[in-house]
N, C-alpha and C positions, 0 to 999 in steps of 0.2 A: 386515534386508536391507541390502546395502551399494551405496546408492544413490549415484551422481555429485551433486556439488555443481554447478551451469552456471555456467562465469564465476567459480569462486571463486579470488581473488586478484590478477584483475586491474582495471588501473589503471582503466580505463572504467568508469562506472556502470549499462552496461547489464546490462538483466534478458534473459532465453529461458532457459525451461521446458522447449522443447520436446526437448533430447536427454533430461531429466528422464525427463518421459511417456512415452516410447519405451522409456526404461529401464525403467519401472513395466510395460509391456506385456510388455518380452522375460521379464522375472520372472514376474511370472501366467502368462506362456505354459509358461513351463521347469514350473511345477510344478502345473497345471491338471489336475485341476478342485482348484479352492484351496476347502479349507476355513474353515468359521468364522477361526476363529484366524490361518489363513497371510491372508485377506482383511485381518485385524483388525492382523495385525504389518505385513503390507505397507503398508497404508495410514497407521501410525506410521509410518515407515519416510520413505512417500514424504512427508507434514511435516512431518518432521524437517527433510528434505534442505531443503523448500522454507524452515524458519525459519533453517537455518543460509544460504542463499543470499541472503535479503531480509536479514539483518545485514550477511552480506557487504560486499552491493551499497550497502547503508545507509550503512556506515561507506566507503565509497569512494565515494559521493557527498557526505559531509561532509569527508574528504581534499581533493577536488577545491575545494569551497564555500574551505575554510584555507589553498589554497595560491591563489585568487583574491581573499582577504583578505575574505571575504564574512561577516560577524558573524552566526551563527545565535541565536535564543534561543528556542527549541524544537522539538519533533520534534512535526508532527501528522498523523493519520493518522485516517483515516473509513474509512466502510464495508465490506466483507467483513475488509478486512485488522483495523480496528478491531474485528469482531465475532468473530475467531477466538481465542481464549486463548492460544494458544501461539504466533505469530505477534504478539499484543500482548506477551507477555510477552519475548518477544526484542526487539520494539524497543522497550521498557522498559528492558531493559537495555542495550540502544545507548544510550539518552539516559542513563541514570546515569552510565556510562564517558566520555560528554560532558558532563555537568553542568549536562545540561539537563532542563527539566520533560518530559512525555509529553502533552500535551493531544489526548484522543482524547471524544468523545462518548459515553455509556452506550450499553455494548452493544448493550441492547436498540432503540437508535437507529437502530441502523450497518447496518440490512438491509435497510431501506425507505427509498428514493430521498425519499418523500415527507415523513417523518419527520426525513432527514439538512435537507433543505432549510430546514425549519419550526424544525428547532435554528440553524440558520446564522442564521435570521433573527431569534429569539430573542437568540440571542448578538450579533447587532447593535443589536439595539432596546436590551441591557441598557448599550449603550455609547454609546447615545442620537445613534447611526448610521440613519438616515432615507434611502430613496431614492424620486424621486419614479417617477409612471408614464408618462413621458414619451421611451421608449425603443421601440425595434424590438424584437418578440419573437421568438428563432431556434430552431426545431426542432432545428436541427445548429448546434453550434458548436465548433468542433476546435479545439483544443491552438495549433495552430499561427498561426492567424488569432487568438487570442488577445490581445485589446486591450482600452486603459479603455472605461467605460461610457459613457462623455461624449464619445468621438471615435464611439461607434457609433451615439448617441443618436435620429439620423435615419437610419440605413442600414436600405433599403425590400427 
């Protein structure tokens, strides 16, 4: 199936799926009731489109990183994206065309919130990284409010 790329080629890093999906719908609709197979191509089909879009967006957020002189030394990537093989294996190859490592977690990691967390802390303890318990704990903590650990220490 000849699926849209979203956003492929421009300068922004942003990602939207959502004319993707739409796309993935009018195609199941045009040739419905979809068999095994048209299910099975469609669905190749539709991650494809989405590994060639997450390269895309990949290598146009490391554009942006080179032209604000910002020094990368790896590409890393956890959970679903980490745990999809063709999706890893395209920003595998983002990072070789950057010359950089891939550090992603063993797949069987990358699906369980509880398990990504317990490697993070792992991989701190192996770096002899200690933090103490002396912090506010947040149910929500957005992106955007995003700060060190030690300005939020006491926030009630």
């Amino acid at each position: 199936f000849a699926l849209p790329r979203p956003l492929m080629g421009r300068k922004e890093p942003d990602f939207s799926l959502s004319g993707l999906k739409t796309a993935v719908r009018i195609e199941a609709e045009k040739i419905a009731p979809l068999s095994d197979t048209d299910l099975r191509d469609l669905c190749a089909s539709f991650q494809a489109a989405i590994v060639d879009s997450i390269m895309d967006r990949t290598r146009m957020a490391f554009s942006r990183l080179d032209e604000m002189m910002i020094k990368v030394s790896a590409l890393v990537i956890a959970g679903g994206v980490a745990a999809n093989h063709a999706i890893r294996s395209g920003l595998e190859q983002v990072a070789v065309q950057r010359r950089l490592p891939l550090v992603a977690p063993p797949p069987a990691l990358c699906t369980d919130n509880g398990a990504m967390i317990a490697w993070a802390g792992l991989e701190r303890l192996s770096l002899g990284l200690k933090d103490g318990l002396d912090f506010a704990p947040r149910a929500r903590w957005p992106l955007t409010t995003l700060s060190s650990p030690e300005r939020d220490a006491h926030v009630r």
